[in-house]
N, C-alpha and C positions, 0 to 999 in steps of 0.2 A: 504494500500500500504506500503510494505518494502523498504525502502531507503536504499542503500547499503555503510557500508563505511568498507573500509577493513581493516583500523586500527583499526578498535573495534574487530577486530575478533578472538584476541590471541591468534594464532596458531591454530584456525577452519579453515577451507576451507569455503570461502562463499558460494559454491554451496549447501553443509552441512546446513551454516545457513537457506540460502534461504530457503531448500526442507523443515527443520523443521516448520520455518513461516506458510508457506503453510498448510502445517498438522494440525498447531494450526488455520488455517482461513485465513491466507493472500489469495487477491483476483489477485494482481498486486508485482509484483519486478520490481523498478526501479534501473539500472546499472546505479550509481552515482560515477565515479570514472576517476575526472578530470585530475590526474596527470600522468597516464595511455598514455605511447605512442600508435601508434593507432595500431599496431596491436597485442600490451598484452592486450589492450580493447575489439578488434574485437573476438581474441580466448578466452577471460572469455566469453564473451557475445554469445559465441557458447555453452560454458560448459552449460551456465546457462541454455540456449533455451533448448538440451537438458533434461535437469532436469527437466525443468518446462512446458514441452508441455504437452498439454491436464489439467494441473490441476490447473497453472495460469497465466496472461499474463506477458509479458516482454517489458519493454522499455528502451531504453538506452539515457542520458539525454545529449540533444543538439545534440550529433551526430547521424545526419541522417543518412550521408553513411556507420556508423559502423551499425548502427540498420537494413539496408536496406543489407547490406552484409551477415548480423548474419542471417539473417529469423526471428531478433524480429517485437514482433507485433505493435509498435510504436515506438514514440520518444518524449519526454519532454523536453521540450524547458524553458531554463530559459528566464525572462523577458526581458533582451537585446540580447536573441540570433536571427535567421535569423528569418523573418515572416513568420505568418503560413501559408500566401498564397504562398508564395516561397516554404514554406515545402511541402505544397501538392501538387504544379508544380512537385518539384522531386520523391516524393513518392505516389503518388494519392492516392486514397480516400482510399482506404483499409487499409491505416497507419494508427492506432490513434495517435494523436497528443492533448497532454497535454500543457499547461502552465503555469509557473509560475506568478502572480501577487499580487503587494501589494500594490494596490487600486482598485477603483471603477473603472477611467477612464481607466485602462488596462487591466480590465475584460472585460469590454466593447468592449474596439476595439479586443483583443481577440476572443469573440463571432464572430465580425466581419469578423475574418479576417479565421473562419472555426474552430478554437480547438474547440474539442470534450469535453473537461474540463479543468477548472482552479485549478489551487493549489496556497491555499490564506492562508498568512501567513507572516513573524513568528509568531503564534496566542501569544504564550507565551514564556518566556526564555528558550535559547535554546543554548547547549553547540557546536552546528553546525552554529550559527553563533552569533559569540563573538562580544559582541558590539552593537549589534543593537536591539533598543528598540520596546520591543513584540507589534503589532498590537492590539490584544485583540479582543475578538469573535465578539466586532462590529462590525469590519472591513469583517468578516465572517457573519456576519447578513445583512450588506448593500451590500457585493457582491451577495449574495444569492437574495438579494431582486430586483437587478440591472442586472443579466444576466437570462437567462434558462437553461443556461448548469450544470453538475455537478459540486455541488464544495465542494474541497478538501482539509480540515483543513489540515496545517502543524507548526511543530516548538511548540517543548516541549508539544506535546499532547500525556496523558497516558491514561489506565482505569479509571485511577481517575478523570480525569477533559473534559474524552471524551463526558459526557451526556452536558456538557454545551455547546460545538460546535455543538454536534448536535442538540440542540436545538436553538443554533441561525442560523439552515438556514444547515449546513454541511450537505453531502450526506457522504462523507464519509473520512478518516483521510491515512493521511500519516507521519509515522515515522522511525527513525533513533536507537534514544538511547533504546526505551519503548522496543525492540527486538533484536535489536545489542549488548546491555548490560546486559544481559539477561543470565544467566548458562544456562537458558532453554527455548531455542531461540519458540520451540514450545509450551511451556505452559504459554509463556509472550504472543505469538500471539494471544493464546485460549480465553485467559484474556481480553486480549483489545478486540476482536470479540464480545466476550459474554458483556460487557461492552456497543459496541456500539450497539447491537441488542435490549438489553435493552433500551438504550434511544430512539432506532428507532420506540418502542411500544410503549412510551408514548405520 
């Protein structure tokens, strides 16, 4: 999963970034861009749909009604946003609905409460959020071993340090810098694909 931040995108167009992700292996683009009034969120989040139907999915993070207006195919909910049973009152089942957690006990009532998957993290340091000290793949080992849902290492995970997440338990990784930073938005995604497919074989 691609995590979108548009300050990293020095004069690219993220729909640009996005389609190249994609090409290198992204499976998911998540619209991450909080400061966004709602309707320069709701027209990116059309661009992107656009771009990316048929070859990967879109969700737009916490806002339902922007996701549900765009025709993305979910929404990711950070850990204090609405519940997911409220989300699926509004959007019914056919939304996926992701969330973010970072523990056990919120994976947990997550599962509970209907997300389709978790996103567990910061696994390690991470320039997306300043300050807060990394979880480490335990934390990605004991939610893997505590839910059934998919779970989704985030926070400072590259090619380089992807086989340890998935080897404690990850399904699969979400990032920011490892393809936002990137001259070569699709040969940095190629990288981490090929990366994680490898440790998927062992």
């Amino acid at each position: 999963m691609l995590i979108s931040d548009r300050t990293r995108l020095r004069g690219r167009k993220l729909e640009e970034v996005a389609s190249q992700a994609v090409d290198g292996g992204v499976h998911v683009v998540q619209l991450r861009e909080k400061d966004l009034p709602s309707r320069e969120l709701y027209e990116l989040a059309i661009t992107l749909h656009a771009v990316l139907r048929g070859r990967a999915l879109l969700l737009v993070n916490d806002r339902v009604d922007v996701a549900l207006a765009a025709g993305a195919d979910g929404v990711h909910l950070p850990e204090r946003s609405l519940p997911g049973k409220a989300v699926r009152e509004i959007a019914g089942d056919a939304c996926i609905v992701g969330r973010s957690v970072h523990s056990v006990e919120a994976a947990v009532q997550a599962e509970r409460d209907g997300a389709d998957f978790v996103e567990v993290g910061a696994v390690y340091e991470t320039a997306s959020k300043p300050g807060v000290t990394p979880a480490g793949v335990e934390l990605v080992r004991a939610v893997a071993d505590a839910v059934r849902l998919p779970v989704i290492a985030v926070g400072g995970v590259s090619a380089d340090n992807v086989g340890d997440v998935v080897r404690a338990g990850a399904d699969g990784v979400a990032v920011i810098g490892a393809i936002m930073d990137a001259d070569d938005p699709q040969w940095a995604a190629g990288r981490l694909r090929r990366a994680l497919d490898e440790a998927s074989l062992i």
